[in-house]
N, C-alpha and C positions, 0 to 999 in steps of 0.2 A: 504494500500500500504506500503511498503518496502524501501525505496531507502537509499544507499549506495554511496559513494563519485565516484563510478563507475559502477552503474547499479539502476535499480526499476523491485521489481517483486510484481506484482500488476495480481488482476482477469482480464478476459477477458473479453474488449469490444466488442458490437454489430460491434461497427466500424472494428473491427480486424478481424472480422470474415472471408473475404476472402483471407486477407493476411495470415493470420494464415492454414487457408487449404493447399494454393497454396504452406506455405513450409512444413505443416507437408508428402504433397501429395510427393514432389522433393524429400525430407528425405528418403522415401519408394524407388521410383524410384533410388536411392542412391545406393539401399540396407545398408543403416544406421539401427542399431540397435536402435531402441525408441518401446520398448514395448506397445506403446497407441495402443488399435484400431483407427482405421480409416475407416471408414462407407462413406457411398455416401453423398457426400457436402449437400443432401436434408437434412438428418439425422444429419449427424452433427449440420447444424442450429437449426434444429428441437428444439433438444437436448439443445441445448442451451438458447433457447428460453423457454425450460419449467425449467431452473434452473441455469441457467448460468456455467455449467459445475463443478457445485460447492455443495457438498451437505457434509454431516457430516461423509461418508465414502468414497470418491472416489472425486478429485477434481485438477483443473487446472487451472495453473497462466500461463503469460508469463514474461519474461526476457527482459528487453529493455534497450536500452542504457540512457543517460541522455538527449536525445534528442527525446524520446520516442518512437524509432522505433525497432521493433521485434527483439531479436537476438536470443531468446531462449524460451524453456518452462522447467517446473517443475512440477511436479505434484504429489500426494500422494494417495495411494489408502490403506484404506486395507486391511491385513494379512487376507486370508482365515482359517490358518487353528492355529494361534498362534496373543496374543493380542500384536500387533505391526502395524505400518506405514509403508509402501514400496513406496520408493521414488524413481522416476523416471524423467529421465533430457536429455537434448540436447542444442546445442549451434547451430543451424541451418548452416549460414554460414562458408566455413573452414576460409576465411578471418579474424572473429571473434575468431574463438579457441587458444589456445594457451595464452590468454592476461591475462589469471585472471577470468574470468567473472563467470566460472560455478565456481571455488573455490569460489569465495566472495557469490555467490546464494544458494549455497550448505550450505555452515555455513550460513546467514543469514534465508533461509530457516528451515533449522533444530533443530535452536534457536527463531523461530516464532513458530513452532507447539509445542517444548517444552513448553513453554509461556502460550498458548493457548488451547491446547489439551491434555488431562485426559489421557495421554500415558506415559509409562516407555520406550520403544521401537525404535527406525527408521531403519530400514534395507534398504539395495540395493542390487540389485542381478546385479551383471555386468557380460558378456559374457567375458571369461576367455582372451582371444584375443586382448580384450580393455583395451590397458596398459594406455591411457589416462584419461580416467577415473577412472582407478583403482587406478592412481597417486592421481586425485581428493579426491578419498574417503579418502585415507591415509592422505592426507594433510590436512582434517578436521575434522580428527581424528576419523574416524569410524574402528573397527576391527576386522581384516580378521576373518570369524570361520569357512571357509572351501570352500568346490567344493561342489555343488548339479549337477553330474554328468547327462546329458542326459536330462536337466530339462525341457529345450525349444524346443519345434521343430517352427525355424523358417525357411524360404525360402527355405524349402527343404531336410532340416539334422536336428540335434539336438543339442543343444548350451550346454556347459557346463559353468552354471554362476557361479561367485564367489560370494559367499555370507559374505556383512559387514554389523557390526551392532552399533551403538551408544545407550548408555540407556540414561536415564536424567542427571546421576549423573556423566555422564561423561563430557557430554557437557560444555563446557568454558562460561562463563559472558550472563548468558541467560539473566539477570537482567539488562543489557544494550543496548538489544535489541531498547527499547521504549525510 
C-alpha cells in the first residue's frame, strides 16, 4: 500500500468488489472516459479471484481516501507495441475531482512503478477533450509528444488521444517514495 497525507492507493479487496463494479458500471453509464474493460460482474469477480486483478503486465489498485473509502482507480497495463507502462486513472465521484487526489496518485503512482518495475517508460494516452487530466499529467511532469489521431473508437466515433510520457530519469525523489 501507498498512503499519502491525502489519499492510499492500495490493491483491490475481495471486500470492494461490489462497490468497485457499481462505480466502474455509473463511470460507463456517464459516458466517462476510463479505458478499462468492463465485463459482466460474473467475470469480473471471476477475474479477480484467479489473480487479484494484479499480474506482472496489466494490473489495478484503487484510490481511497484516508478513511478508506473508494474514490478512484489507477491502473497500469502494458505497451503492446513499444517497452513502456500505460497508465490509466479516474476519480469516480465529481464531488471528489478537483481536490488534488488524482495529482498526488499520479506522482505517487508513477514513483512506485519507477521503484519497483525494470521500466524506463510510463505513458498516458488522454482523449484530446480532457483538459482535466491533461492539467494532471502536466503537473506531474509527464511530456506532451503529440496526437495519435483516430486512435480510439469509443461510444460511437473515434477519440483523438494525446499522448505523454515520463522516463525514469525524469521522475523527481523516487528514493522517497519508501
Amino acid at each position: 500500500m501507498i498512503e499519502s497525507h491525502l489519499l492510499k492507493i492500495r490493491p483491490i479487496k475481495e471486500k470492494d468488489l461490489d462497490v468497485l463494479y457499481a462505480l466502474l458500471e455509473q463511470s460507463i453509464l456517464k459516458n466517462e472516459f476510463f479505458p478499462k474493460n468492463i465485463e459482466s460482474e460474473y467475470k469480473f469477480k471471476r477475474n479477480f479471484l484467479e489473480n487479484g486483478l494484479w499480474d506482472e503486465n496489466d494490473a489495478s489498485t484503487i484510490i481511497t481516501n484516508l478513511k478508506d473509502e473508494i474514490i478512484g482507480m489507477i491502473t497500469y497495463q502494458r505497451a503492446a507495441l513499444i517497452d513502456a507502462l500505460e497508465i490509466k486513472y479516474i476519480i469516480f465521484n465529481e464531488k471528489n475531482r478537483g481536490r488534488g487526489f488524482m495529482k498526488e496518485a499520479l506522482n505517487l503512482f508513477s514513483k512506485y512503478l519507477f521503484s519497483t518495475k525494470q521500466i524506463n517508460r510510463l505513458q498516458l494516452a488522454i482523449p484530446d477533450y480532457h483538459r482535466a487530466s491533461i492539467a494532471v499529467a502536466q503537473k506531474c511532469g509527464y511530456i506532451f509528444e503529440g496526437i495519435a489521431r483516430g486512435a480510439l473508437f469509443s461510444k460511437g466515433s473515434y477519440l483523438d488521444l494525446c499522448i505523454y510520457s515520463m522516463l525514469r530519469d525524469e521522475s523527481k525523489n523516487i528514493d522517497k517514495l519508501f
